[in-house]
Structure formats: structure tokens, C-alpha cells
KOLDOTI-53270 format. One record per residue: x, y, z of N, C-alpha, C in turn. Coordinates in steps of 0.2 Angstrom, whole numbers, plus 5000, padded with zeros to 4 digits. Layout:
<recs>
XYZXYZXYZ;...
</recs>
This chain:
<recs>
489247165015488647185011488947185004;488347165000488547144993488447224990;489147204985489047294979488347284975;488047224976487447224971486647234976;486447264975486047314979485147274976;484647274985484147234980483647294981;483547344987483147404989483347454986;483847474981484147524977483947494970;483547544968483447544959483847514956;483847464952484247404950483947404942;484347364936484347344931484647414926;485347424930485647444926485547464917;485747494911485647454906486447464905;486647424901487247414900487547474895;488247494899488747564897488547614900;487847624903487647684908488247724913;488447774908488947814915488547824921;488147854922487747874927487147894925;486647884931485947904929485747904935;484847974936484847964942484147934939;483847894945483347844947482747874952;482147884946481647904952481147884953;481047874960480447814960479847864960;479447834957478747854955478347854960;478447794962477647754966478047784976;478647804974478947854981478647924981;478647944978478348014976477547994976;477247944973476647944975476347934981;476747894984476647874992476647914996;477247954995477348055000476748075000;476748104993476048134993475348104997;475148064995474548045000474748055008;475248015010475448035017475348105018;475548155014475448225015474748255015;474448205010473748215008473448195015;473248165017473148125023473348185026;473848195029474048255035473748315033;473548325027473248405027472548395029;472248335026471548335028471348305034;471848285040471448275045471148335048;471548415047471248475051470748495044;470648465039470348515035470248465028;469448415030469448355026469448395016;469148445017469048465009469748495007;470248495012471148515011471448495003;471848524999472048494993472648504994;472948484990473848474990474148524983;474548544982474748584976475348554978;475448494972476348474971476548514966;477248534970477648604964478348554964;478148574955478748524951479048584948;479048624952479648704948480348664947;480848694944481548664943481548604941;481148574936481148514933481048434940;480348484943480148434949480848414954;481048454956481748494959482248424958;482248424949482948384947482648314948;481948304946481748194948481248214940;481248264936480848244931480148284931;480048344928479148374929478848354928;478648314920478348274918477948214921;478548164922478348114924478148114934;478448174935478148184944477548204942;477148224938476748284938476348244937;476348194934475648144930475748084939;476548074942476248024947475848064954;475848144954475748174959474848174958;474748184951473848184951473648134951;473848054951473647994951473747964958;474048024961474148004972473448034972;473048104969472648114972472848214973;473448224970473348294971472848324965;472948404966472648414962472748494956;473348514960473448564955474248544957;474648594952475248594950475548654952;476148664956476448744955477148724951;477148794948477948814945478348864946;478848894945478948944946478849004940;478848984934478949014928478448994925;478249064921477749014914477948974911;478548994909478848934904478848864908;478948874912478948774916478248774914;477448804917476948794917476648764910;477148794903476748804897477048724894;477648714896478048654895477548594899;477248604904476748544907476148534902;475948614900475348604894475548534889;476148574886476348534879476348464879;476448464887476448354888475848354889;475248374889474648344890474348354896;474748394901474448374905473848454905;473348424911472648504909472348514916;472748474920472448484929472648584930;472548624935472648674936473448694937;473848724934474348744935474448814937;474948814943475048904943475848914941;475948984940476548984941476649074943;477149084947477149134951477749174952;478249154947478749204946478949244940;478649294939478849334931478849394932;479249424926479349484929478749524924;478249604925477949614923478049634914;478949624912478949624904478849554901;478749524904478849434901478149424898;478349394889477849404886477349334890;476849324891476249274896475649264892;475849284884475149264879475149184881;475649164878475549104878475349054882;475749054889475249034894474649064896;474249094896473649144897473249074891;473449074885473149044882472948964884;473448964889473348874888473148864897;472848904898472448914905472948914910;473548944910473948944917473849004921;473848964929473549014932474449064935;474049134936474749164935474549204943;475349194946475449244952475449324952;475049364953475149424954475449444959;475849484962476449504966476349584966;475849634962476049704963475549714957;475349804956475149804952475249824943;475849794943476249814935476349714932;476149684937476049614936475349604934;474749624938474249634937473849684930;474249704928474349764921474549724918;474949684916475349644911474649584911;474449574915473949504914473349534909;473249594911472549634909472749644902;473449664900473449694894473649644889;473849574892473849524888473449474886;472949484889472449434890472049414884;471849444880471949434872471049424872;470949444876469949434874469949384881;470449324883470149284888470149324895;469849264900469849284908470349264911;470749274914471349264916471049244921;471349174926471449164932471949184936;472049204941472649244944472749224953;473149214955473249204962473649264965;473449304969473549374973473949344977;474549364976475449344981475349414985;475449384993475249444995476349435002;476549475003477149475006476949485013;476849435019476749445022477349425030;478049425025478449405030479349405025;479149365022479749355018480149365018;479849455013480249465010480749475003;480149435000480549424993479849434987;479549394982479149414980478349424984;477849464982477449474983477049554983;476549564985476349624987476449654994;476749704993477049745003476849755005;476749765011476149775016476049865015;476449885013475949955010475649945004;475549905000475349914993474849874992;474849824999474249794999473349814997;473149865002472449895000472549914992;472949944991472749954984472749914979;473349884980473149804975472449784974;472349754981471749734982471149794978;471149834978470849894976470549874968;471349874965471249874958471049784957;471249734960471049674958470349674958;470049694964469449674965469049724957;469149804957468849794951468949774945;469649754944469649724938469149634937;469049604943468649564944468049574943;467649624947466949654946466849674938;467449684934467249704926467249654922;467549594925467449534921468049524917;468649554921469249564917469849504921;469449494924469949434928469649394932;469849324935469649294940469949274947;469749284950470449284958470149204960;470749154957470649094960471149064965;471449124970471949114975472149164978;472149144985472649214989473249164992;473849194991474649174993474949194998;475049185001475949215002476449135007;476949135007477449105007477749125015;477949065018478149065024478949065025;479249115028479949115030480549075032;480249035038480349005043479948935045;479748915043479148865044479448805049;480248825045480948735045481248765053;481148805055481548835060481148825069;481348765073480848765077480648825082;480048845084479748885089480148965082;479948965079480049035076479549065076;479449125080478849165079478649195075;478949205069478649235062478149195059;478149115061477549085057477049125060;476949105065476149145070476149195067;476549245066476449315064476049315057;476449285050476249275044475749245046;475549175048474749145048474149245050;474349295055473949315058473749385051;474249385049474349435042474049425037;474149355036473949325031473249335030;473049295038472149315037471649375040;472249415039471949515038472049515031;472449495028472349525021471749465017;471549405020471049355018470549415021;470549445027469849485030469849555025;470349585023470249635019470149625010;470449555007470249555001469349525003;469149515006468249475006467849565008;468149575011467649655011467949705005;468249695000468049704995467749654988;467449594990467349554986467749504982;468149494985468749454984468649364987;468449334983468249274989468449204984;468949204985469249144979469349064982;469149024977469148944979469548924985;470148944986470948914988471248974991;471448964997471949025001472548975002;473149015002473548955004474248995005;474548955011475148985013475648925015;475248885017475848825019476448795015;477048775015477348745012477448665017;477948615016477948555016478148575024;478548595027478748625033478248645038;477748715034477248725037476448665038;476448625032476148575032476248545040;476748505038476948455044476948495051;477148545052477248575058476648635063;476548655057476048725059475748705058;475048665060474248685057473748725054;474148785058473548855060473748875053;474248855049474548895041474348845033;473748805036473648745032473248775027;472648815030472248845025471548775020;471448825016471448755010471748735005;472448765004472948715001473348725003;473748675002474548655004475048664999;475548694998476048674993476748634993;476748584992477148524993477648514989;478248544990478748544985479348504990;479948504992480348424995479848385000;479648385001479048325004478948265001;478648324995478448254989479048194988;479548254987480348204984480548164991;480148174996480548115002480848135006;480948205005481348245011481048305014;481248245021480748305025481148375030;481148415028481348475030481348515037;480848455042480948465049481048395054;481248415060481148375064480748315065;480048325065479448305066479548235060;479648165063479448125058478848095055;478948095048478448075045478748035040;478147975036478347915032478547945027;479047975026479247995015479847945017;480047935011480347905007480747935001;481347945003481847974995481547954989;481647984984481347954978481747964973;482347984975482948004968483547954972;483847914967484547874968485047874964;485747924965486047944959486547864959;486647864954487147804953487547794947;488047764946488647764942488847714940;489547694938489747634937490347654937;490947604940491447604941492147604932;492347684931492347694925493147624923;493647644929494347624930494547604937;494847564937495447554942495847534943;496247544947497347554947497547554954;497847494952498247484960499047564958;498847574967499647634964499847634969;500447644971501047654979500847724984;501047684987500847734993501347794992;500647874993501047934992500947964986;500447914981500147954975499648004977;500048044973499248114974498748104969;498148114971497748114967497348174965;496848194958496648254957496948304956;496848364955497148434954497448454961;497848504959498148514966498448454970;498448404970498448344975498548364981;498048374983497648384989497348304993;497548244989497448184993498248174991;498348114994499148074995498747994998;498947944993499047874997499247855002;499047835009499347815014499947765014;499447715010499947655009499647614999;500147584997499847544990499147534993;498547564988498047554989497647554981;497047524978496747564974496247594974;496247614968495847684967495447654961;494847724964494147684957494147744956;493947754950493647824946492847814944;492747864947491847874947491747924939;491447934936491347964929490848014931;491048034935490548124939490748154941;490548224941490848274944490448334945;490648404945490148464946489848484939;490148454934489548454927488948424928;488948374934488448344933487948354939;488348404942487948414950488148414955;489148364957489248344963489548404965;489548444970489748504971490448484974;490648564971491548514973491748564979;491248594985491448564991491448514994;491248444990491348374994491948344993;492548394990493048374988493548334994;493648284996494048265000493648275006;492748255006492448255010491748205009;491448225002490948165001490948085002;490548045003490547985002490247944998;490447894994489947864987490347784990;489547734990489747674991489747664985;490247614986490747574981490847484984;490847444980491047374984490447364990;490047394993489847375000489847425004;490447465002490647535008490647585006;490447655012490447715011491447715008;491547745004492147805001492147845000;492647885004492547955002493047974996;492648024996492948074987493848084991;494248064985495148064988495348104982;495248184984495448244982495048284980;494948324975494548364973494048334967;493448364967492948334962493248404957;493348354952493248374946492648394940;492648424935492148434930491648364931;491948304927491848254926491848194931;492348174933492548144938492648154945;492548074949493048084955493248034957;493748024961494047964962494047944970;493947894973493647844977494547804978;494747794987495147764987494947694990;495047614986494647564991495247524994;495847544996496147515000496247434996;496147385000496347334998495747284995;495147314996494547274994494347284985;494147214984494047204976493547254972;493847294969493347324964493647324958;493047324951493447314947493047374943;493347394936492747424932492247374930;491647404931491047424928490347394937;490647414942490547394947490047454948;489447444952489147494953489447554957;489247644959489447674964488647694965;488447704970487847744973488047804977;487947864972488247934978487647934982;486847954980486647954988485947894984;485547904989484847854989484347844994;484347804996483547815002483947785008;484647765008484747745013484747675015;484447625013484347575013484847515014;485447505010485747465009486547505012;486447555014487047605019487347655014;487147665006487347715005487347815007;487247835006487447895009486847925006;486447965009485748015007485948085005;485348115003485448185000485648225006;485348205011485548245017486248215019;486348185020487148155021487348205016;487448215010487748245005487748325008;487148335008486948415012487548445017;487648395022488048405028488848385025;488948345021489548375018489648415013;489348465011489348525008489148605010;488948585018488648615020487948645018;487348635016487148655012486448625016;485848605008485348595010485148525006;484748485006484748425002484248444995;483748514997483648544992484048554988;484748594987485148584982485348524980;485648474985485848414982485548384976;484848374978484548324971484348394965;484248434968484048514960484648514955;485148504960485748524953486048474950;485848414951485848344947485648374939;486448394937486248414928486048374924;485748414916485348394913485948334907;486548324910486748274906486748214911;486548204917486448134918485648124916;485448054915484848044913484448034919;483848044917483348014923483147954918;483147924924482747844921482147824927;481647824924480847834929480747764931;480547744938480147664940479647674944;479247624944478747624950478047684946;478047694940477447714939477547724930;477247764928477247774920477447864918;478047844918478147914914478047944909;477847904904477447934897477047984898;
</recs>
């Protein structure tokens, strides 16, 4: 196998240490695919791509503009602050975002129409008292399982109490009921059924107080693919999008992030060199070694110390010793690599280098992490659509 790759994002620019590679027109592909799977049970079904965490590490921006060009049609975030940052690029499709805490000043987003999660009634205070003359749009986060944000199953009637009249006074608009599924990834878990059954009592108790909002939604990309009965009318599609499918069940995605490098140095050295801190590797025999210019600054966790793998030359390499800040270094035995040679830590798997989930299982971990914590000093360089 040739080190020059033709399925792997190509056209280096020249001196590039590293940069990750996201393909556009992949992310827009998933989507539809997912788009397709919500509407076969539910043709008027919509999709919410959540580009929380910088579109988890492929870019917000330019996900966000390729996800409403597949056909979706709102946006989630976690924070206002990501929400108001989508504003300022332009974009005006519906945004939510659904983590803040009741002291976080939300003029601003209020202003620029972001729709905000409510979880309790001191969130729903905070919405009322900053609202500045407008009508808030609001999605009613209800805890139907989790555990983590939303409204508790004791504090529900009353929430519900106070939303509905603050809606009947013209002080707000309920354009969402929430909650978040546990388990979804976990085969035959019971708590889904349970959460779908919860779900739609507190769907039956917010309508008998007048509560009757556009969009109910509980599924995530897990529950999408797996659970029906949790699909509701929207979806929220957050690793799906990026190509990573979270269960079992096969489905056509496609990766859409490919981390890549270039081959910073390399040096023949005798067998018995340690290499890295600690040396915690040792040469077998005169072999050489490449130095890759990445490390846990930039995202590769250094439990893959003297366990990851990054093609190099044609072949997987494992990390030989410990990943450091900056770097790591790769043993290639007897085969020709020189500097300025490409390395692919992970990618869609095409051409045999190692995926996000390959990385996942050498770190024990989740491939969620893997592509989220790609820091903000490697570049993203955008293909396959228009990131402006």
C-alpha cells in the first residue's frame, strides 16, 4: 500500500504539521440517511443536528450551514454562547440550546431569537426576567430518566403550572417538550420503554394544561436508529451526523473527520534505545523511528501511550512510548520513511488506517471523545461543501 492515499482527504498544503480534515458532503450524506430513517415512521419527522462542542471538534459553522443544506432544519447547542456564535455567522434556522445555569446573563441570545432549554422553575424566571419586552421561545426539558438536567419528576406539575401561565399571559412561547434518553446505546435496556412511557404522560399532562408545542422530542442518534416508539417529531442527531454510529444496527455513515500529520524527523538508532519520557519503549533491534508533531495538546490522549496506532509508510504503527505534549514517535523497523511523509492517526478507514473507534478501544474510551478533544491548535481544513 502506497503512504500516498487517494480515499483519504489529500492536497496537503505544504509545511502543514497537522490538520484535521472534514468532509462536508459526509456529514451531509449521514444526515439525510438519518433524515430518511426518521421519516419512514413519521413522514413530517425533522432532524435537529447538534453542533454543541464546536460540532463535537469537525467545525460549527461550517457543519451547521452543510446540515441545513442535507435538509435539516434546526440546530442544537449546549450553551448560549455556542447558540449566539451561530447567530453572528449568519446563520437564522431555529437554534436551541439547553444548558445554563439560572445566573447566566441570556439577553443576548433572547435577542437574536435563541430558543432556550428550560429544566426547572428558576431557569424559567431567569427567561421571564430577561426577556427585555420580547417573547421568548422555550423548550420544556423534562427528566424523565437520566438523571442529569431537566425538570424531576416531582417538580413536574408545577413547572408545567407556571409555564403554561406564563404562556396564556403572552410572556413566553412553548416551542418544545425534551427530555434525553439514558441508554438508548445499550442493547434491550429497559429504561428506553420506560422514558418513551414518561415521556408521553408528561406530553399528556403538559396538553391538559394547554401546552401544545410544534415539536416533542426525545430521541437521540442511538434512539433514532434503534427505538422507534422514541422518535416523536424530532430527532436530535449529534455523532450520527459525524459518521459514528453509536449502536449495533448498521447504517450507511460515513466518518467525516481525518486527523493527519506529516512526518516531522527520522533517525536510524541501535537496538535498546528508549524512547520518550520514562522510557517505557526500548528498540528490539536497529530500527527507525519517525516523530509525528502531536500529542495530548492537541488531543491524542496519552492513554494511547505504547498502544495507539498511526499509519505511517502503508502501515499501522504503534505509539513507541509515551505520548507526549507535542509529540509522538512511531517505530518503522526497516521500511523507508523519510520526513515530510504523511501519518493518518484515524479516518474513515479506507485505505487501513485506524478510525475514531479504533482509537476509542485503545484508550478505552468512546469515539465521542476521540474526535471532541482534537484541540483548538490543530486546524480544521473543510472539503466537500462550502464552509464560508
Amino acid at each position: 500500500m502506497s503512504s500516498s492515499t487517494a480515499t483519504i482527504p489529500t492536497g496537503r498544503s505544504a509545511g502543514t504539521r497537522v490538520e484535521a480534515v472534514v468532509d462536508l458532503a459526509a456529514v451531509g450524506a449521514n444526515l439525510r440517511v438519518l433524515l430518511d430513517l426518521m421519516r419512514a415512521s413519521n413522514p413530517a419527522g425533522e432532524l435537529m443536528a447538534v453542533v454543541k462542542a464546536d460540532a463535537y471538534g469537525h467545525g460549527a459553522v461550517p457543519v451547521a450551514r452543510a446540515a441545513l443544506a442535507a435538509g435539516v432544519t434546526r440546530l442544537g447547542v449546549a450553551t448560549p454562547g455556542e447558540a449566539v456564535a451561530l447567530r453572528a455567522a449568519g446563520i437564522t434556522a431555529p437554534v436551541l440550546a439547553w444548558l445554563w445555569p439560572p445566573d447566566e446573563p441570556i439577553g443576548e441570545a433572547l435577542a437574536r431569537d435563541v430558543e432556550l432549554g428550560v429544566s426547572g422553575r428558576p431557569q424559567l424566571d431567569a427567561v421571564l426576567a430577561q426577556a427585555g419586552g420580547r417573547v421568548p421561545a422555550v423548550h420544556v426539558k423534562v427528566d424523565t430518566g437520566l438523571g442529569r438536567s431537566g425538570v424531576g419528576p416531582l417538580d413536574v406539575p408545577a413547572v408545567l403550572d407556571a409555564v403554561a401561565a406564563a404562556e396564556r399571559a403572552g410572556r413566553i412561547r412553548v416551542t418544545g417538550l425534551m427530555s434525553h434518553l439514558a441508554s438508548a446505546d445499550v442493547p434491550g435496556d429497559p429504561s428506553v420503554a420506560e422514558q418513551v412511557e414518561r415521556f408521553r404522560a408528561v406530553i399528556a399532562a403538559a396538553a391538559a394544561r394547554g401546552i401544545d408545542p410544534p415539536v416533542r422530542h426525545l430521541a437521540n442518534t442511538a434512539g433514532l436508529v434503534d427505538h422507534p416508539d422514541s422518535r416523536f417529531d424530532l430527532a436530535r442527531v449529534g455523532i450520527g451526523g459525524y459518521g459514528l454510529n453509536p449502536v449495533a444496527t448498521p447504517v450507511p455513515l460515513r466518518p467525516a473527520m481525518t486527523l493527519r500529520a506529516t512526518v516531522a524527523l527520522t533517525k536510524r538508532v541501535p537496538a535498546g534505545q528508549g524512547v520518550s519520557y520514562g522510557l517505557t519503549y526500548r528498540t528490539a533491534t536497529e530500527t527507525t523511528l519517525a516523530l509525528i508533531p502531536l500529542g495530548y495538546a492537541d488531543g491524542i490522549p496519552r492513554a494511547a501511550s505504547n498502544r495507539g496506532e498511526i499509519l505511517v509508510a502503508g502501515r499501522r504503527r504503534r505509539i513507541a512510548g509515551r505520548v507526549a505534549m507535542d509529540q509522538v514517535v512511531v517505530d518503522c523497523g526497516d521500511d523507508r520513511v523519510t520526513a515530510g511523509d504523511p501519518a493518518i492517526v484515524f479516518g474513515p478507514g479506507d485505505d487501513g488506517e485506524p478510525t475514531a473507534r479504533d482509537w476509542a478501544g485503545y484508550c478505552d474510551t468512546i469515539d465521542y471523545e476521540i474526535v471532541t478533544r482534537i484541540g483548538p491548535r490543530v486546524p480544521r481544513r473543510h472539503v466537500g461543501g462550502t464552509p464560508s
